[in-house]
MARMI-890689 format. One record per residue (C-alpha): residue in one letter; z, x, y. Coordinates in steps of 0.001 Angstrom, whole numbers, plus 500000, padded with zeros to 6 digits. Each point is the difference from the previous one (the first is absolute). Layout:
<atoms>
AZXY/...
</atoms>
This chain:
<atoms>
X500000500000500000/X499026501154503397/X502520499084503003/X499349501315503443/X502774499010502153/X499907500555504236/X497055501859499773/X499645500847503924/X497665503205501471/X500463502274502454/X499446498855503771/X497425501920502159/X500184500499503278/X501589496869500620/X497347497925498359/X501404497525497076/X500641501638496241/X497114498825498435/X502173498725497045/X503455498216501180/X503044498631497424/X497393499753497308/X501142498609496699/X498624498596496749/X500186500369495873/X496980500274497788/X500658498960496743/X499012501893496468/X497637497835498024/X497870499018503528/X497471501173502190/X501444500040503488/X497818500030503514/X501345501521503062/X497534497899502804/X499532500497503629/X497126500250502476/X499102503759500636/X502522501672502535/X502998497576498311/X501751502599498549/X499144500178496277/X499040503626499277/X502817501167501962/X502428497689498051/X498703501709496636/X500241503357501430/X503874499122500818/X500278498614496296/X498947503639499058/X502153502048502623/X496389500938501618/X501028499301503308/X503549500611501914/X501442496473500760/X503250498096498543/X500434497607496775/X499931500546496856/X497831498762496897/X501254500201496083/X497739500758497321/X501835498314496884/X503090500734502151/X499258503458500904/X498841501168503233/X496621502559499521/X501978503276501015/X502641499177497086/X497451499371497272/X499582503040497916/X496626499867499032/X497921497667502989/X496623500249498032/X501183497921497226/X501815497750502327/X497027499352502810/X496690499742500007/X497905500285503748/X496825499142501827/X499963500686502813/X496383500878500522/X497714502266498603/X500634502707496979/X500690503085502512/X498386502342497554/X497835502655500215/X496449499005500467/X498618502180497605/X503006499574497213/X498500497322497537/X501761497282498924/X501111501203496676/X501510503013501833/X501776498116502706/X501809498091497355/X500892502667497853/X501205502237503207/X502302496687500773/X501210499672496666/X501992503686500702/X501555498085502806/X501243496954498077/X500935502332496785/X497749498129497690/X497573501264497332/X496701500704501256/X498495497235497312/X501488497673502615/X497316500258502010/X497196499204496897/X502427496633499633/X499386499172503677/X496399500606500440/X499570497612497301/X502279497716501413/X498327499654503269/X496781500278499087/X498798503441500599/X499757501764496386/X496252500433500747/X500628501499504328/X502505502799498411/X497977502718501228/X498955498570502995/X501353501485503503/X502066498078501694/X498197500748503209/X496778497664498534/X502398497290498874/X499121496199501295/X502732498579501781/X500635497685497029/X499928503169497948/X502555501696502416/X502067497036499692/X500095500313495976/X500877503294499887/X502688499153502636/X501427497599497682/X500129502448497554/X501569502610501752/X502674497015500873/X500501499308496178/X500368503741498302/X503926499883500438/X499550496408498235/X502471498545502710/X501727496569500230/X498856499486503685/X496760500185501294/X499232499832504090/X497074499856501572/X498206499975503601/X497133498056500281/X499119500749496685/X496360497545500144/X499617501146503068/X495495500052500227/X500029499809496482/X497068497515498734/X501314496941498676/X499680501192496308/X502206503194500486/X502502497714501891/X500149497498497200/X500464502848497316/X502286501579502181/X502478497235499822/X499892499210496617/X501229503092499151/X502456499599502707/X501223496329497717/X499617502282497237/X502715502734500935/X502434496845501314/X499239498519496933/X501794502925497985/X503114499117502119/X498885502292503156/X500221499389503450/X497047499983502111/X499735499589503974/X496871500543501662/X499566499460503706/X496967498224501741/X498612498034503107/X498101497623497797/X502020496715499357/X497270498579497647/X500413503577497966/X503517499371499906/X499949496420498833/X497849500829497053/X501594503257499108/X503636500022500529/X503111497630498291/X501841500795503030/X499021500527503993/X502217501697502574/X498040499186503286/X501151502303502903/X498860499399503856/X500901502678502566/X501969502143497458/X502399497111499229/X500463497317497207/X497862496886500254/X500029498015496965/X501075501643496322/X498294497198497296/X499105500205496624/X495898499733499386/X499461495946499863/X502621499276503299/X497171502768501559/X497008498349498898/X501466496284500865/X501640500805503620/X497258503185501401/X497230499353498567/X498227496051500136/X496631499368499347/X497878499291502555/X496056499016501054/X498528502438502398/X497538499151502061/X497838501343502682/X497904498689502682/X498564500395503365/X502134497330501272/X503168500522497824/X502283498425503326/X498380496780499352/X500320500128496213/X503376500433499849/X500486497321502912/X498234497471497420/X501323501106496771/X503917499898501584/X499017496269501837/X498723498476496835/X503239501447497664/X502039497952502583/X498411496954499744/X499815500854496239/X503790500369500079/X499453503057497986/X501722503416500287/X496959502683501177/X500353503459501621/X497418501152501950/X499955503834501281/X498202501800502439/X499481503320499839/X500337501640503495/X496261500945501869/X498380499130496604/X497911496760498741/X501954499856496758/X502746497504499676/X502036499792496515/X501015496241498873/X502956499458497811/X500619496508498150/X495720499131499575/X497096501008498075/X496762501581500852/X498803496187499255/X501923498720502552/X499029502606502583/X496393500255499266/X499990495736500325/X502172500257503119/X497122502784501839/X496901497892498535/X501189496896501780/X500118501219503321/X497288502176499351/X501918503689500129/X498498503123498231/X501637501558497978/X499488503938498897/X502919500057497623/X501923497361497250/X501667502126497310/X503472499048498427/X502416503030500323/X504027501052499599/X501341500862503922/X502697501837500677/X502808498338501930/X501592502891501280/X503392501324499966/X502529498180501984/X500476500924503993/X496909501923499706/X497955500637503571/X496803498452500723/X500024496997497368/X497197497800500458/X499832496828501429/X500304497089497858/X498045496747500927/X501823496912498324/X500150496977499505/X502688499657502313/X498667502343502795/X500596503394500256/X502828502775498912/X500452503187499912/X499149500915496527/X499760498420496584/X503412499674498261/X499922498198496609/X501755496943500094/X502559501060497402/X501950502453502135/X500027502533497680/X497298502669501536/X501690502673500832/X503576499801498291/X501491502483497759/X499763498744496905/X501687502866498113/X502742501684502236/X501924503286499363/X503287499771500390/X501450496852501886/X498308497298501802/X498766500520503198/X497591502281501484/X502623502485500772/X499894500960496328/X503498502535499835/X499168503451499197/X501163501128496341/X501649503362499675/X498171503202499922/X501039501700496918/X501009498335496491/X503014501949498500/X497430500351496375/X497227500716499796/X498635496360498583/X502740498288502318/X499416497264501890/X500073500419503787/X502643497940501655/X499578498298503162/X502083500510503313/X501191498609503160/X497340498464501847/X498981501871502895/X500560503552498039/X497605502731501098/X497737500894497366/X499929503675498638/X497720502302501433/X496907500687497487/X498777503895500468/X497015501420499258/X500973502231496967/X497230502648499196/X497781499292497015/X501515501107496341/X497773502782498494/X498078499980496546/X502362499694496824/X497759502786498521/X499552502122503077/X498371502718497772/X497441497675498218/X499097498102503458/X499163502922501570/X497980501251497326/X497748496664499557/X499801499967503593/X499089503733500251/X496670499333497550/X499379496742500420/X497787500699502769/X497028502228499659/X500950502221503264/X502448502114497902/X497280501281497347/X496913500054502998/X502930502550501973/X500556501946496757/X496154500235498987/X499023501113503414/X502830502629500334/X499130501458496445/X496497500314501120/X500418501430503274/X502345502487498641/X497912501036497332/X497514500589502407/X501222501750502675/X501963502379497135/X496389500952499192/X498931500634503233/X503197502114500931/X499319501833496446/X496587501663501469/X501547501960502064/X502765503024499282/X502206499356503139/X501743496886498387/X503553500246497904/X499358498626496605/X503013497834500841/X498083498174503452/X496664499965497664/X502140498077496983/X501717497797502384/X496835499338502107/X501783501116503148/X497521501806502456/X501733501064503155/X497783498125502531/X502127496807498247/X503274499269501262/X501350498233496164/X497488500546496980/X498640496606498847/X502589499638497152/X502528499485502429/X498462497766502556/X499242498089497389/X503120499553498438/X501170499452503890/X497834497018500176/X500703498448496463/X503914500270501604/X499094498102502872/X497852497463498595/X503242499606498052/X502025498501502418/X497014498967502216/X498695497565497708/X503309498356499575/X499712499621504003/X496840498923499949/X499860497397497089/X503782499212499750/X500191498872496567/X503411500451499060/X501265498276503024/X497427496885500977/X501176498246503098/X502346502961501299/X497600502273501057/X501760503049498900/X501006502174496622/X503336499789498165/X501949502896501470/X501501500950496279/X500939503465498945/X498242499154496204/X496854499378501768/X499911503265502218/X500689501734496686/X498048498269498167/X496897501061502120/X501249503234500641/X500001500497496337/X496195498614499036/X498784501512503421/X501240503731498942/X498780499350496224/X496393498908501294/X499834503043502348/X501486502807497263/X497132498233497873/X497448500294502464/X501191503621501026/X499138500842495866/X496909498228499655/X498614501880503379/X501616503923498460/X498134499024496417/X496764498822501272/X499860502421502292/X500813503068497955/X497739498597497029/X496950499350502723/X500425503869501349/X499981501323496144/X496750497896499432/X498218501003503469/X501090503687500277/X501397501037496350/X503443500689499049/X500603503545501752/X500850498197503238/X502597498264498328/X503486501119499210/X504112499711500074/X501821501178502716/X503562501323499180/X501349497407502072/X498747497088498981/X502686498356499195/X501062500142503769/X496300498781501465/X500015497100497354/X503573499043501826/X498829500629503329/X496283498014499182/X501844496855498524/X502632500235502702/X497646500009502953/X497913497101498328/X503054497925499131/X501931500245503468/X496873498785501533/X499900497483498003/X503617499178501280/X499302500693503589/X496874497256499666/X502418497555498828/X503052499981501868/X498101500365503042/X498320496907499425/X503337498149498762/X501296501311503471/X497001498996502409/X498690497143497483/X496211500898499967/X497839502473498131/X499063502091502594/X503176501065500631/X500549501416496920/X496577501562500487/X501104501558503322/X503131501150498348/X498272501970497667/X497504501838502006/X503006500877502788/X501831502199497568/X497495502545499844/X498916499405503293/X502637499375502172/X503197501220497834/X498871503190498672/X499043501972503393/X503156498825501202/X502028501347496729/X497594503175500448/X501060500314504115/X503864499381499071/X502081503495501252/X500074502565497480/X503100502089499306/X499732503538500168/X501946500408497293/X499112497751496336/X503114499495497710/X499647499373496554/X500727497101497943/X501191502321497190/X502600498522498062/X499153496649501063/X499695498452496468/X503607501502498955/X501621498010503531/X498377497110499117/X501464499950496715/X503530500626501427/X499818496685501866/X498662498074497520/X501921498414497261/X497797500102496939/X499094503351498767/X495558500308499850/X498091502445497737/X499276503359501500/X496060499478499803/X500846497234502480/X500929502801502631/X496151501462499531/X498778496269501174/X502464499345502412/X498662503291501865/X496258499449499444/X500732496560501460/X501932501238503056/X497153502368500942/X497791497243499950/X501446498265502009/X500264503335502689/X495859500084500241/X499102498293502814/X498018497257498805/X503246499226497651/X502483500395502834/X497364497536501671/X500297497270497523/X503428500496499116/X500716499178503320/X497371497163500718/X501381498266496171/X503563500282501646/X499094498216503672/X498524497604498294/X502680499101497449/X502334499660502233/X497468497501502257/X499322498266497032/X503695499731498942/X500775498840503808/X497390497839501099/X499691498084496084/X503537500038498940/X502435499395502658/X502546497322499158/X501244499878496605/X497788502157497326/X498045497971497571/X498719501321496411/
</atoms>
């Protein structure tokens, strides 16, 4: 059961909140309909349901409010627009990449393409989708968790009336299995055919709450419309002869238009009414009008038989009233208290009057398999192996080149690194596969639709810290490899052989490679687009190097002798002497300038990272 109690947003520069004391249930086993005119409030009371936006109330989820529910993706379901995936990610991928976040098997996302329809558009991007298309595979991404509540914006929204109609059957369908479903719209007709239950909101408040038939009997009536050149006239004749008639007709006038909408005839009537005073008529069709929501601006005019009132009220009195109120009687429904003292407690209501607690906008919780996520997101796109191809070939190909001549270091001809190059190609590409990593989650937000942002979790910073320095170690091999093997097949084997200190240039290849990796990334988790990571990675050698290499130089150098032995005074647990050996390979490093360089750069930005995505209370 769904319960959203004092709902109310934020106020903006002293306008109105667009959402004020808003309260209503929506029962498991029925579709509910959230309706209001566009600009009444409806997407910014589902955003408050979901602690999108900063406001006050409060809405239980089976008597649990969202930030208390351990695992939200089998709890809720949302639409609130379209799948923000990558457009070149197919639709197989997206799903799979999601199903990390909700911690379900990857076969999930087989189950669901069947489900919705889309077993045959699996390896279709998402960026050549139809929008009935994107609105399956929205659904789908809704249903991976298998939750018991399902909300949605809009959801037929331009959809053709055949995607709309198999849209809400499978809406039925999940409140069928005992689900709850609540779906907000501006169409009262969609409502009435769709929904058990309609909340109907006007100005960010509570108009009517009424299960489906009270909807269809007191909103919507059916009605004749008619138009014609001299519709005044018409509707002067057709109200005159329902009086002498002594029958109850409504006739409506639409405002600087020749259509007028009669309630209580038939297009019989009408059309016999214009034919004997010789009207023309352009339009008779028989139609369902909406009445509108009570106290709504700008009714129309209703001609009847009585003369003339303000709008059209059906005679039963009962358009407009809460049918189905929360709480007590009244339309100052009490507020209920904010938190439940278990988990599947009910909340208990409180003095009227009381202020409803404040809703904050928590930050989005990160993937349950951070590690797997980042992986499927990592390859699911084809930009990862086009950077990778096109740095193996361009370093094979420039390590030829450098070969011809004798001037080159076998090292700067393995690695591809001719001096006129600030970084070789290995490492600006690993630089850019870092920044695309956070970029992309910028750019096509898909672990946190509707916020705008990325879950600021310590698992998901390692998690693509991790894969990010595994891809660029793998890419630093493949590039040593292919290029050794292409020099032994271009210029023979002689050229080819093993320094003593190999060991030491393998660390210092796979440690340049990796931190720019590193430096690509955090720079665009700190500045939250790609090409700041790219910028990030170019400045070290750059920008940070000369001004390591202009730093004051003693005149004196002290050694680090001993080092290893201090180290292993302070520690507690006792390491192997070979450990010393590393520990002083590493350290030296780390003194070369480029090292110093991106020791230093990898430290700034840590600590931007850790200050500008982690202050407040640190999330895993």
């Amino acid at each position: 059961m769904l319960q959203a109690i004092g709902l109310t947003s934020t106020r903006s520069r002293g306008q109105p909140p667009a959402v004020d004391d808003l309260t209503f249930d929506a029962e498991p086993g029925c579709v509910t309909a959230l309706l209001g005119a566009a600009g009444s409030g409806k997407t910014t009371a589902l955003r408050l349901m979901l602690e999108l936006e900063p406001g006050r109330g409060i809405t239980y989820f089976r008597g649990r409010p969202l930030h208390r529910v351990p695992r939200p993706a089998g709890e809720v379901g949302v639409v609130l627009g379209d799948v923000p995936g990558h457009p070149a990610r197919t639709v197989r991928g997206q799903l799979r990449m999601l199903c990390a976040v909700a911690g379900v098997p990857a076969s999930r996302a087989d189950e669901l393409l069947d489900l919705v329809g889309l077993a045959g558009l699996g390896d279709q991007r998402i960026g050549r989708l139809s929008r009935g298309m994107d609105r399956r595979l929205a659904l789908a991404c809704a249903l991976l968790g298998d939750p018991h509540t399902l909300i949605l914006d809009d959801p037929a929204e331009d959809l053709s009336p055949r995607e709309a109609a198999w849209l809400h059957g499978m809406l039925r369908s999940h409140a069928e299995g005992g689900g709850t479903v609540l779906f907000a719209t501006s169409d009262p007709k969609e409502a009435a055919r769709s929904a058990g239950h309609v909340v109907t909101i006007d100005g960010g408040r509570l108009v009517a709450d009424q299960d489906g038939a009270a909807f269809s009997r007191t909103r919507l009536r059916p009605r004749v419309a008619v138009r014609s050149p001299y519709a005044a006239r018409l509707a002067a004749i057709i109200s005159r002869e329902a009086r002498v008639a002594q029958r109850s007709v409504e006739v409506v006038a639409e405002a600087a238009s020749n259509r007028l909408a009669v309630y209580g005839s038939s297009c019989a009537e009408v059309g016999d009414a214009a034919f004997r005073h010789g009207l023309p008529v352009h339009q008779l069709a028989d139609e369902l009008g909406d009445m509108g929501p009570v106290g709504a601006a700008g009714a129309p005019a209703v001609h009847g038989a009585e003369g003339t009132v303000d709008a059209a009220v059906p005679a039963s009195g009962t358009h407009g009233t809460v049918a189905r109120p929360v709480g007590t009687a009244g339309s100052d429904t009490p507020l209920r208290k904010a938190a439940a003292d278990s988990p599947g407690a009910a909340p208990r209501p409180v003095a009227r009057g009381a202020v409803p607690p404040p809703i904050r906008r928590r930050p989005a919780r990160g993937p349950l398999w951070p590690v797997r996520y980042e992986l499927r997101r990592l390859f699911g796109v084809r930009s990862t192996t086009v950077i990778m191809a096109v740095v193996l070939i361009a370093s094979v190909s420039l390590s030829v080149l450098l070969a011809r001549g004798s001037d080159a270091p076998l090292v700067h001809v393995i690695a591809a690194w001719p001096s006129l190059l600030p970084l070789p190609p290995t490492a600006l590409g690993a630089g850019l596969l870092g920044a695309l990593s956070f970029g992309d989650e910028f750019r096509y937000p898909a672990l946190a639709a509707g916020r705008g942002t990325v879950p600021r979790r310590l698992g998901l910073l390692l998690a693509k810290l991790v894969v990010s320095g595994g891809v660029s170690l793998l890419l630093a091999l493949l590039v040593a490899l292919a290029s050794a093997e292409t020099l032994r097949i271009v210029y023979g084997g002689d050229l080819l052989h093993v320094p003593s200190n190999a060991v030491s240039l393998a660390v210092s290849w796979s440690g340049l490679t990796v931190g720019c990796a590193w430096a690509g990334l955090l720079a665009a988790g700190v500045f939250r687009v790609t090409a700041a990571g790219i910028a990030a990675v170019l400045a070290v050698p750059v920008v940070v190097v000369p001004l390591v290499e202009r730093m004051p130089k003693a005149s004196t150098t002290r050694s680090m002798t001993g080092l290893p032995g201090r180290l292993r005074e302070l520690a507690w647990l006792q390491w192997p002497g070979e450990a010393d050996r590393w520990l002083l390979a590493a350290v030296r490093i780390v003194a070369q300038p480029v090292g110093a360089a991106l020791t230093l750069s990898l430290s700034a930005l840590v600590c931007a990272f850790l200050f500008t995505s982690l202050r407040g209370r640190v999330r895993w």
